[in-house]
C-alpha positions as a Markdown table, in Angstrom:
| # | Residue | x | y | z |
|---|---|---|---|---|
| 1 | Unk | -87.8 | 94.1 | -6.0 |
| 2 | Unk | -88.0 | 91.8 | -9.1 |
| 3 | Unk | -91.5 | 91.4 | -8.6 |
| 4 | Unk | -92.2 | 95.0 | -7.7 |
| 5 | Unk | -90.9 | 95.9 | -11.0 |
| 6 | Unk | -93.0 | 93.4 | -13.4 |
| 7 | Unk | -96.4 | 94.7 | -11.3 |
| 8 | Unk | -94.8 | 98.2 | -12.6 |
| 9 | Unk | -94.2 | 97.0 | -16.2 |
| 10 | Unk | -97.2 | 94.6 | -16.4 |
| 11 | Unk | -100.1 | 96.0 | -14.8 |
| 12 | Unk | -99.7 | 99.5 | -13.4 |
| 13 | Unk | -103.2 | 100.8 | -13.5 |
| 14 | Unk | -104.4 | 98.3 | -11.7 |
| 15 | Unk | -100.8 | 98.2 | -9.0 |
| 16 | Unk | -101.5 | 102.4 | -9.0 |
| 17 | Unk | -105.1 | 101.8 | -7.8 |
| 18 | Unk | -103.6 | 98.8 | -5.3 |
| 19 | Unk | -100.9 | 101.9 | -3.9 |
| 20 | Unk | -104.1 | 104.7 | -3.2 |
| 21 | Unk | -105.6 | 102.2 | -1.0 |
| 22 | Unk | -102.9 | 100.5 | 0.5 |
| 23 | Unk | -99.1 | 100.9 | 1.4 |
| 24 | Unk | -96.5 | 99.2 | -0.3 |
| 25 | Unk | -92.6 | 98.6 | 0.2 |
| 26 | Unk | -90.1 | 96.8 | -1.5 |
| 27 | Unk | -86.9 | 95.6 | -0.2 |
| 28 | Unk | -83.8 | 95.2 | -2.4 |
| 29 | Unk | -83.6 | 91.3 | -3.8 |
| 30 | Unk | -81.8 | 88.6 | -1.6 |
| 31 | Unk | -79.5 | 88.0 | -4.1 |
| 32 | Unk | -78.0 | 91.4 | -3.7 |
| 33 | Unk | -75.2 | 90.1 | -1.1 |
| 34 | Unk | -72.9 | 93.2 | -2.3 |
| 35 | Unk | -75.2 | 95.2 | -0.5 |
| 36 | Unk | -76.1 | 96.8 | -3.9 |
| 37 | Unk | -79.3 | 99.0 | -4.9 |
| 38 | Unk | -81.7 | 98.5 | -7.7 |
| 39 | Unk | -80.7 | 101.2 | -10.3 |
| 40 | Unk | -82.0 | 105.4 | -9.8 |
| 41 | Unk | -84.7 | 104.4 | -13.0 |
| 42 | Unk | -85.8 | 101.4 | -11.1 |
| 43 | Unk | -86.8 | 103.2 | -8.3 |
| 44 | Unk | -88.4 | 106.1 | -9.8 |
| 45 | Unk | -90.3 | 103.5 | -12.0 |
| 46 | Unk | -91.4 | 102.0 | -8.5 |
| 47 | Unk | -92.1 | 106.0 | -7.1 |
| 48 | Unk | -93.8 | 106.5 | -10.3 |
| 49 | Unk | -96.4 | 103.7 | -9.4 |
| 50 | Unk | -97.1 | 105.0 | -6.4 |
| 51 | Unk | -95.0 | 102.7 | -3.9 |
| 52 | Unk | -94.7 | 104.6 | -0.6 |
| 53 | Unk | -91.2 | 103.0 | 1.2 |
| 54 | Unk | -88.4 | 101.6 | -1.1 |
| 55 | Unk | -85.9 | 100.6 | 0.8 |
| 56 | Unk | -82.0 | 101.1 | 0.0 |
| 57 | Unk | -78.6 | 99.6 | 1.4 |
| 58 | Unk | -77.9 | 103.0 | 2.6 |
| 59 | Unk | -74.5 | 102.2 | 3.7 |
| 60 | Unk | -73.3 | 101.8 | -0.3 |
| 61 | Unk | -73.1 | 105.2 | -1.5 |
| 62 | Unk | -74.5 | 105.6 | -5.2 |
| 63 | Unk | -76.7 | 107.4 | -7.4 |
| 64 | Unk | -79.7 | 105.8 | -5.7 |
| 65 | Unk | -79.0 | 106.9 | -3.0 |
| 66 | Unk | -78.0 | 110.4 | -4.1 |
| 67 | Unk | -81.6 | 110.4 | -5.7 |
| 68 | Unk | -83.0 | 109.2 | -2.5 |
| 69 | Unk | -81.1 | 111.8 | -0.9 |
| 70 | Unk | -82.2 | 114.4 | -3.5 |
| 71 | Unk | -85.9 | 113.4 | -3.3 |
| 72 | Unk | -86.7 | 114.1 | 0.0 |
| 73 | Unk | -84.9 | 117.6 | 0.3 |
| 74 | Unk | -87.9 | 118.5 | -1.3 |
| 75 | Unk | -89.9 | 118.4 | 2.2 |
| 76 | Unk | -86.9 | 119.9 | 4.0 |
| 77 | Unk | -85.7 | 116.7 | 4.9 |
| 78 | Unk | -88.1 | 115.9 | 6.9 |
| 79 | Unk | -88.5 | 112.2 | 5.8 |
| 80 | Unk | -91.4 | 112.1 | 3.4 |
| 81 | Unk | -92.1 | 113.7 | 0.5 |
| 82 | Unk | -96.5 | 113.9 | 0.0 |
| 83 | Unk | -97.2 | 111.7 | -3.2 |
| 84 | Unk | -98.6 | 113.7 | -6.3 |
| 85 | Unk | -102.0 | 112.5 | -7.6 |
| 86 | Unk | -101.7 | 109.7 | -9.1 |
């Protein structure tokens, strides 16, 4: 996750061309032993780059996951959501 979001901040040209060609996921940092998520901006930041799975805790209910949730009502919940042009 941490490093996720510095490619994002850093270098996201060249992490948006990386994310056409290839598929990326980022898993919530070890140190989260709460079971905590990385905040809604953080992952839209991430969707915003083009990363295709961010995974969640889904079992702590918060407005990441009610993003989440939101986000891929879009396709009729159908489990992806196709990724605009980047």
């Amino acid at each position: 996750e941490g490093r996720a979001l510095s490619l994002e901040q850093e270098s996201r040209a060249a992490w948006q061309a990386h994310n056409r060609a290839f598929i990326s996921r980022v898993y919530p940092s070890g140190r989260r032993v709460d079971s905590s998520n990385p905040s809604d901006t953080a992952v839209c930041r991430l969707w915003g780059a083009g990363v295709q799975m961010v995974a969640l805790n889904i079992q702590t209910w918060d407005q990441t996951t009610m993003l989440n949730q939101a986000m891929f009502q879009q396709n009729g919940n159908c489990g992806y959501v196709l990724r605009p042009p980047l």
